[in-house]
C-alpha positions in Angstrom: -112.1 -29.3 -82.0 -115.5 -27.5 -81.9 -117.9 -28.7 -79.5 -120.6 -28.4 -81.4 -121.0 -31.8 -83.1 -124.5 -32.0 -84.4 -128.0 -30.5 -84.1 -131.2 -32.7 -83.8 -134.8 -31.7 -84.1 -136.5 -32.9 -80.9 -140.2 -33.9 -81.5 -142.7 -31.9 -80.9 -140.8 -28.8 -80.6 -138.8 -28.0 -83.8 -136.2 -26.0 -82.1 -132.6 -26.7 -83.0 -130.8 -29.1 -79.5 -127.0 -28.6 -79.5 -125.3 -31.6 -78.6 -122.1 -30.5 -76.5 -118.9 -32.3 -75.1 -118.8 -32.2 -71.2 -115.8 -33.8 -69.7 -115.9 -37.5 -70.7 -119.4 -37.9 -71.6 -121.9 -36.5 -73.8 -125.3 -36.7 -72.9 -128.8 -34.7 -74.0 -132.1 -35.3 -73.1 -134.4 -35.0 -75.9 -138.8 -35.2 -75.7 -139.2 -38.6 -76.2 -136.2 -39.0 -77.2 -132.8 -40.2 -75.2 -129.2 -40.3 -76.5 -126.3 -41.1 -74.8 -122.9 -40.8 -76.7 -119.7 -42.2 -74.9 -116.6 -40.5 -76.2 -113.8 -41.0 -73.6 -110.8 -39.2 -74.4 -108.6 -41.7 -72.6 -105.5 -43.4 -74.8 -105.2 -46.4 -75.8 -106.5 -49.2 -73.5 -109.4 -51.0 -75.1 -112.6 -50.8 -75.1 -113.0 -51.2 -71.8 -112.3 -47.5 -70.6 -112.7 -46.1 -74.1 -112.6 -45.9 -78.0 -109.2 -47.0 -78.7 -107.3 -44.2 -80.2 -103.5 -44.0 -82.1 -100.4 -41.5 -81.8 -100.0 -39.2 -84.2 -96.8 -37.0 -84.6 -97.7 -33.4 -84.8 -94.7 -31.4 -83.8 -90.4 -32.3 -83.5 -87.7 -30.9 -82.3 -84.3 -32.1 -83.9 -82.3 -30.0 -81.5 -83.2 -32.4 -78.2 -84.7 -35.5 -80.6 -88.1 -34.7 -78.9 -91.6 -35.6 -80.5 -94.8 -34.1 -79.9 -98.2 -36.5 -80.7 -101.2 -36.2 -79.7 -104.2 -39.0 -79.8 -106.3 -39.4 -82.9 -109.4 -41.2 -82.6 -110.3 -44.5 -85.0 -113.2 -45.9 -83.0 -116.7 -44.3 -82.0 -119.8 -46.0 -80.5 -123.1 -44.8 -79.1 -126.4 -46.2 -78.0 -129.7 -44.5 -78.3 -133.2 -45.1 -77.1 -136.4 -43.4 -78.6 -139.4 -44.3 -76.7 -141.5 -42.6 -79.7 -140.6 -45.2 -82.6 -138.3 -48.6 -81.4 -137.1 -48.9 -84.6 -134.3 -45.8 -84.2 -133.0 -48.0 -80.9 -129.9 -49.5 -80.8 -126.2 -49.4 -80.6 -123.8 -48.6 -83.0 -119.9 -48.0 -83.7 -117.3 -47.6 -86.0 -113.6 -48.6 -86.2 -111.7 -46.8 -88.9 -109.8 -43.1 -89.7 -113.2 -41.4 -90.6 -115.2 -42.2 -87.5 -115.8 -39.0 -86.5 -117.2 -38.0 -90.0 -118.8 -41.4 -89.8 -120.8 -40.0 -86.7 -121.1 -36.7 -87.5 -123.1 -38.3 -90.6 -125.1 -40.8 -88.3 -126.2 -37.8 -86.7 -127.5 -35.9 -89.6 -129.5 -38.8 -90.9 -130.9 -39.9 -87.0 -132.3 -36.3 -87.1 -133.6 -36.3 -90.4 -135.2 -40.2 -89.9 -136.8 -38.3 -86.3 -138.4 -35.4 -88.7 -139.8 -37.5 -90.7 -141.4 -40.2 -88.1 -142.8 -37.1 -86.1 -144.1 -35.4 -89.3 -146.2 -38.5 -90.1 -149.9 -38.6 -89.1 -150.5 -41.2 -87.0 -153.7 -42.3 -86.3 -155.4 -42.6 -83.2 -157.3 -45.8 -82.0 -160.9 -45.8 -81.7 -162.2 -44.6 -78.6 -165.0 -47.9 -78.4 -168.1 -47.2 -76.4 -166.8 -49.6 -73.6 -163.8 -47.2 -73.0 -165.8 -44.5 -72.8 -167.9 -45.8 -70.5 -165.2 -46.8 -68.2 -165.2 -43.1 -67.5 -168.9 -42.6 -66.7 -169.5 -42.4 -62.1 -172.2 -41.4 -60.0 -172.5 -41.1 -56.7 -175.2 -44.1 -54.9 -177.8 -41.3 -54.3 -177.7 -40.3 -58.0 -177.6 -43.9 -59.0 -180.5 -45.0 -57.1 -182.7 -42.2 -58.4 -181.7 -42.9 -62.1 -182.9 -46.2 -61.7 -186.1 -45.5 -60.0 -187.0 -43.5 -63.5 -185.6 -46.4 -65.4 -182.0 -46.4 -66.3 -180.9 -49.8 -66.4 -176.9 -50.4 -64.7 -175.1 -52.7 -67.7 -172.0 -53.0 -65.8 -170.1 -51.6 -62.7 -166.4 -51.5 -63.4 -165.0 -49.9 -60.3 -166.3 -49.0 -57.3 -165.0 -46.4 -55.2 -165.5 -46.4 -50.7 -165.0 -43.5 -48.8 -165.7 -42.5 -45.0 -168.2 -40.1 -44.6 -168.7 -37.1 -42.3 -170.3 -33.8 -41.9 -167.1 -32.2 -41.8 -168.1 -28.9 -44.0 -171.6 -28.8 -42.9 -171.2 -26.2 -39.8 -169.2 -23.6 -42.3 -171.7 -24.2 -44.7 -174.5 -23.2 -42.4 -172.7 -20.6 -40.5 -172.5 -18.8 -44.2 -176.0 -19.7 -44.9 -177.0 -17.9 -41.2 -175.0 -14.8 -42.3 -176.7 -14.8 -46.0 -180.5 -15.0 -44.5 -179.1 -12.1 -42.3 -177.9 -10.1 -45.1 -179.0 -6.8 -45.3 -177.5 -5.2 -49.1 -175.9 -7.7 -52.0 -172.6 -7.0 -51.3 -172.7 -9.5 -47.9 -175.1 -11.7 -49.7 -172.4 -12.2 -52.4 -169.9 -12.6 -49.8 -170.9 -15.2 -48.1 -171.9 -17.2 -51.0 -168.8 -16.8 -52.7 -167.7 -18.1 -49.1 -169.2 -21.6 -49.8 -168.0 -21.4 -53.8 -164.5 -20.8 -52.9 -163.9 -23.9 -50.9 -165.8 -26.2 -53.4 -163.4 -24.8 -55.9 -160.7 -25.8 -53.8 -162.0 -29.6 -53.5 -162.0 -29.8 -57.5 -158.4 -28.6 -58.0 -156.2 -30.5 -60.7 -152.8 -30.5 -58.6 -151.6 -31.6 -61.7 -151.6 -28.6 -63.7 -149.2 -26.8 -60.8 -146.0 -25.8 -61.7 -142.5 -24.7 -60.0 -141.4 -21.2 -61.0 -138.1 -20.1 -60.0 -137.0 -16.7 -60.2 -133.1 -16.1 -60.8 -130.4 -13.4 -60.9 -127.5 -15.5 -62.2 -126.6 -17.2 -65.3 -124.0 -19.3 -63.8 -123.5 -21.0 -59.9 -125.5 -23.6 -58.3 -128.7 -22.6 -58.6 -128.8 -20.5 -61.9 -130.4 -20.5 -65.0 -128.2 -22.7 -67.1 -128.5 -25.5 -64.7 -132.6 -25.1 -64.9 -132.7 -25.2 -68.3 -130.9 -28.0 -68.9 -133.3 -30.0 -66.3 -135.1 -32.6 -67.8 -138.4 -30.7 -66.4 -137.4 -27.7 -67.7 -140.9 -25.9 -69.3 -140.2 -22.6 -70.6 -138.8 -19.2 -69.4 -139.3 -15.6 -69.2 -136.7 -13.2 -69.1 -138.1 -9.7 -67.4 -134.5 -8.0 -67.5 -131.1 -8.4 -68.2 -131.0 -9.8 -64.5 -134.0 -11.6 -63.7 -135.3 -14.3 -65.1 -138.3 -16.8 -64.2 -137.4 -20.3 -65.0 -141.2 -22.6 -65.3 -140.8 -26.5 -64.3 -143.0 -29.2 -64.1 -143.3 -30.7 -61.2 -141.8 -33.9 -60.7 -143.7 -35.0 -57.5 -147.4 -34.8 -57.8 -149.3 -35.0 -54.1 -152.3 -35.6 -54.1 -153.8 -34.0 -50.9 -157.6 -32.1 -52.4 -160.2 -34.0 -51.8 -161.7 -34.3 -54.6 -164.6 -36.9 -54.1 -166.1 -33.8 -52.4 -166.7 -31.8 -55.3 -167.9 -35.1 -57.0 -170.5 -35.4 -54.3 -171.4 -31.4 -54.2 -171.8 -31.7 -58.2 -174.0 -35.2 -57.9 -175.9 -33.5 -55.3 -177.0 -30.4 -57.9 -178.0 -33.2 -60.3 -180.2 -35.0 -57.6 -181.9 -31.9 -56.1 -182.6 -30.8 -60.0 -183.6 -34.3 -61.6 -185.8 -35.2 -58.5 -187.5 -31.7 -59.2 -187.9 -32.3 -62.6 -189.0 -35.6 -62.5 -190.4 -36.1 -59.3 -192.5 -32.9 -59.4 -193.5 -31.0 -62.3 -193.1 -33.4 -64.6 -195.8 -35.8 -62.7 -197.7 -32.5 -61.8 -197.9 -31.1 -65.6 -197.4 -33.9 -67.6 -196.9 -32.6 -71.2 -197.9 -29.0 -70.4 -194.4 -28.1 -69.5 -191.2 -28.1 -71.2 -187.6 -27.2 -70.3 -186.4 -24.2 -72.5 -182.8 -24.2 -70.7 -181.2 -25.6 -68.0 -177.8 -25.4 -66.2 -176.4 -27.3 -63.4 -178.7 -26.0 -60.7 -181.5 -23.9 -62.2 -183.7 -24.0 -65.0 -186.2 -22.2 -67.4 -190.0 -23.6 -67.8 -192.4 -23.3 -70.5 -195.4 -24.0 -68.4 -199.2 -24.1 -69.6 -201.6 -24.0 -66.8 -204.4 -21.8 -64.8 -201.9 -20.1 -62.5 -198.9 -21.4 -61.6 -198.3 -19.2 -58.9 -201.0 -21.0 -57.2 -199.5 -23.8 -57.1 -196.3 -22.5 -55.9 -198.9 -21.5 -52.9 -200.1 -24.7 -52.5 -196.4 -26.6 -52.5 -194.6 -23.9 -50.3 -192.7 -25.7 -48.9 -190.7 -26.8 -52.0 -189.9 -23.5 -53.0 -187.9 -20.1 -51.4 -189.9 -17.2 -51.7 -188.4 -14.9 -49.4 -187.5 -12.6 -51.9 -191.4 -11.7 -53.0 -192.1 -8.7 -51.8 -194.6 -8.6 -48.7 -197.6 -7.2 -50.9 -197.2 -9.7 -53.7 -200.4 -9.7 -56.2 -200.3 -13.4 -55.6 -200.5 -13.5 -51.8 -198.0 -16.1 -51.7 -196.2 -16.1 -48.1 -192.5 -15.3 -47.6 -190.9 -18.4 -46.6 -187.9 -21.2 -46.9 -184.8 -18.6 -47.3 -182.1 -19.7 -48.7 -183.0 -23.6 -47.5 -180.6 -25.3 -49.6 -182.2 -27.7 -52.1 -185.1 -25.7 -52.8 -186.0 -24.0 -56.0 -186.2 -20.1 -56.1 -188.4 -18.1 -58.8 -185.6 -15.6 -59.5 -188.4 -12.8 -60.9 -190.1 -12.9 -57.7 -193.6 -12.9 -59.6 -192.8 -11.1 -62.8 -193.8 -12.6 -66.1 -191.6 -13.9 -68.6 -192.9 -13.1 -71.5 -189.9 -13.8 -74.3 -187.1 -16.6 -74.2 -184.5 -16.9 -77.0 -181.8 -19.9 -76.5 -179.0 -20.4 -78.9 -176.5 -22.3 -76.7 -174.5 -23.0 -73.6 -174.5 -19.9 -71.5 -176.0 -17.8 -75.0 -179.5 -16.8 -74.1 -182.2 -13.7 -74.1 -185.0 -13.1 -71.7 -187.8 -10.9 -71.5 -189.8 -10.3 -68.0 -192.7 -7.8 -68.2 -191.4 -4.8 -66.2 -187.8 -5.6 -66.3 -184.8 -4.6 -68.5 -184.2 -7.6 -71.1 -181.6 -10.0 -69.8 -179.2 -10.6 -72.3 -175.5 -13.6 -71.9 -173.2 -14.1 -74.8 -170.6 -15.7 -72.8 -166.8 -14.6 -73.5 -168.1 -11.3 -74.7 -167.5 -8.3 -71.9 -171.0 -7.7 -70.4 -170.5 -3.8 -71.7 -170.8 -4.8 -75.3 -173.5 -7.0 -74.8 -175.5 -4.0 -73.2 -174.5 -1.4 -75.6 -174.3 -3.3 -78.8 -176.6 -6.3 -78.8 -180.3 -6.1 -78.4 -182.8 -8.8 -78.1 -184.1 -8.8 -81.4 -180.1 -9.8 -83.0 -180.7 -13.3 -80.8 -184.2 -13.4 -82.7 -182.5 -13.1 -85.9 -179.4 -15.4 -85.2 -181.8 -17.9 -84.6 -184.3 -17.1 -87.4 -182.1 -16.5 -90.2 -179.1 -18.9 -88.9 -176.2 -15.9 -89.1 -173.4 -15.6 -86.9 -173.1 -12.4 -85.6 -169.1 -10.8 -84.8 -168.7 -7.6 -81.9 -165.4 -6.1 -81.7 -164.2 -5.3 -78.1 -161.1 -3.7 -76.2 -158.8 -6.0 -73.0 -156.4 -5.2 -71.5 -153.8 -7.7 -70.8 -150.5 -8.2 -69.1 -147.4 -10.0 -70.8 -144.1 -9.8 -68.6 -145.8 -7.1 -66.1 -146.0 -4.8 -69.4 -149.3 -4.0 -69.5 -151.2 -3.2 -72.9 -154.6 -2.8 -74.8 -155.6 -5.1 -77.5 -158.5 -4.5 -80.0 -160.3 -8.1 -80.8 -163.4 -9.4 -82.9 -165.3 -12.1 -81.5 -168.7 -14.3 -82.4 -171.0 -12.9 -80.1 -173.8 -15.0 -81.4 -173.8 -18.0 -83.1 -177.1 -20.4 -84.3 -174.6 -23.8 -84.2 -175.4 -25.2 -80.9 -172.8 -27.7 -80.1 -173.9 -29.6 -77.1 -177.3 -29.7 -78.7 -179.1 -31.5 -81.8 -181.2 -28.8 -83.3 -184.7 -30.4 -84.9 -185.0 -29.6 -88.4 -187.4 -27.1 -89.2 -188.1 -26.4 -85.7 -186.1 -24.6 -82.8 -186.4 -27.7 -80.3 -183.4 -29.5 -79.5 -182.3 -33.1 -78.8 -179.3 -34.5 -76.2 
């Protein structure tokens, strides 16, 4: 008969699943979703090898008193598991003429009752402050100095001990050598893109890595039908009639980056920023000084005072200055280069005399004597120059209007490489990490 018995829709993906005969046994993975069909084409013995089955006389030959049957099926079974809703579960079977219409119908209403569970909005439990906090870690130095400015610890739910040792410091400071001897950008951004590279490496989510395999044949032992029909089997890509790259998930996962590194590294840029903060200009300026923005490492003062750069005189040795220039109108000495841990004036003296903040990584600045400096992030740094000026993140704040640049990519599908025309907010007044004061352009956490 034809093989193809019945179609299901598998959840998540609406795509039509055939269900095939192989052999003795039928069997199709679905997402979610198992089904395993025994149809034994065995005769008659029970159901212990099989479905029983009768005779049936389809051809006779009255010349030699031959008969020809052949084995008609009464009796069908099948089990099914569904780890998405319990209730579709179970075994079934049927003894009688129609069972294979029987089935054929089971099937039909099994994939409509799947369609309709997965189309159903289910909703998700509430994510209670305690779970969330389960997810909340520090490192001990962090810890400690959040408790010195008051944070008070509730509850420690896990605790996690590791062996320390300076294993990364001598490549650290063999980069930091070669950066103080710099002599141009270019090996200054080398060898701090040096040090970035291997912290990248320590935060990697060996999760998201995949097997891709790239095959010729669509038959034999290792070809594309058998890849397919693996039960990690993501999605392909067909490049030619010949070659095609099968994606898998992988189904071992080792985890071999050590990742309490980058944890450290990242609770280290808090502790060297906080105790600046907190520890120094907030005690020094009290509520002359506020933060206009602030990333992981640096940060943007509004500072009122006689002459801050007198200061940064008097406390040399908590910041780097070796980028002044040697005739500075402030007589402050070059000193400290590249010292990790201490802050760098990145004007080198020149006056900032305009800031405009409407986000994450969406900010203007103007420093007397300098071009304006201008981030829209996920704009190309050419529109931002040619088509955005630093009175549009004025207005976007001002008048609370999004503002939309078109811009040109390229991209790459399939190695087929192609231009694409796109229109993207370039500036937007909804700051979404931030609580914007009413009436006013300060923000709240």
């Amino acid at each position: 008969g034809d093989p193809e018995l019945c179609a299901l829709h598998g959840p998540g993906h609406f795509n039509v699943v055939p269900v095939r005969e192989h052999g003795r046994q039928l069997l199709r993975q679905l997402v979610g979703l198992g089904i395993f069909v025994r149809a034994s084409d065995l005769p008659n013995e029970g159901l212990r090898n099989g479905p029983p089955r009768t005779l049936e006389k389809v051809d006779s030959d009255s010349q030699f008193a031959t008969h020809t049957y052949h084995h008609n099926v009464f009796s069908i079974g099948y089990y099914m598991h569904c780890s998405y809703d319990s209730s579709l579960s179970g075994y079934r079977f049927r003894r009688d003429k129609d069972c294979m219409a029987w089935f054929a119908e089971e099937l039909k209403n099994l994939a409509h009752s799947i369609q309709s569970i997965i189309s159903t909005n289910v909703p998700m439990a509430d994510f209670t402050r305690d779970g969330w906090e389960k997810f909340n870690s520090a490192s001990i130095p962090l810890l400690q100095q959040c408790t010195r400015h008051g944070l008070r610890i509730a509850k420690v739910h896990r605790i996690l001990q590791f062996a320390q040792a300076p294993w990364l410091r001598d490549y650290i400071e063999l980069n930091t050598k070669f950066r103080t001897l710099a002599k141009n950008d270019f090996e200054k951004n080398l060898y701090k893109l040096m040090n970035n590279a291997v912290f990248g490496k320590t935060m990697e989510n060996v999760r998201d890595w995949v097997d891709v395999k790239l095959l010729t044949k669509w038959k034999g032992r290792y070809d594309v039908e058998t890849m397919i029909a693996k039960p990690n089997f993501h999605s392909r890509s067909v490049f030619s009639e010949n070659l095609v790259a099968i994606e898998l998930h992988k189904l071992e996962v080792k985890f071999d980056k050590p990742i309490y590194v980058g944890v450290c590294i990242l609770d280290i840029f808090k502790t060297c920023l906080y105790e600046f903060h907190h520890e120094y200009i907030a005690l020094l300026f009290r509520d002359k000084c506020k933060i206009m923005y602030n990333d992981t490492d640096s940060v943007i003062y509004h500072v009122e005072c006689d002459d801050v750069y007198d200061i940064m005189k008097r406390d040399i040795n908590t910041f780097d200055t070796s980028d002044y220039s040697i005739d500075n109108a402030y007589d402050i000495p070059l000193a400290n280069k590249i010292v990790p841990g201490l802050m760098k004036d990145e004007n080198n003296g020149a006056i900032m005399i305009d800031f405009v903040g409407l986000g994450a990584k969406m900010y203007a600045l103007r420093v007397q004597g300098q071009k304006d400096t201008k981030k829209a992030k996920g704009v190309k740094s050419s529109v931002v120059a040619k088509s955005i000026t630093f009175e549009d993140y004025t207005r976007c704040l001002n008048d609370a209007i999004e503002m939309t640049r078109r811009q040109s990519c390229i991209r790459s599908k399939l190695h087929e490489v192609y231009t694409i025309s796109e229109t993207k907010i370039a500036l937007s007044p909804h700051d979404d990490k931030r609580y914007v004061v009413s009436g006013s352009t300060d923000t709240l956490p």
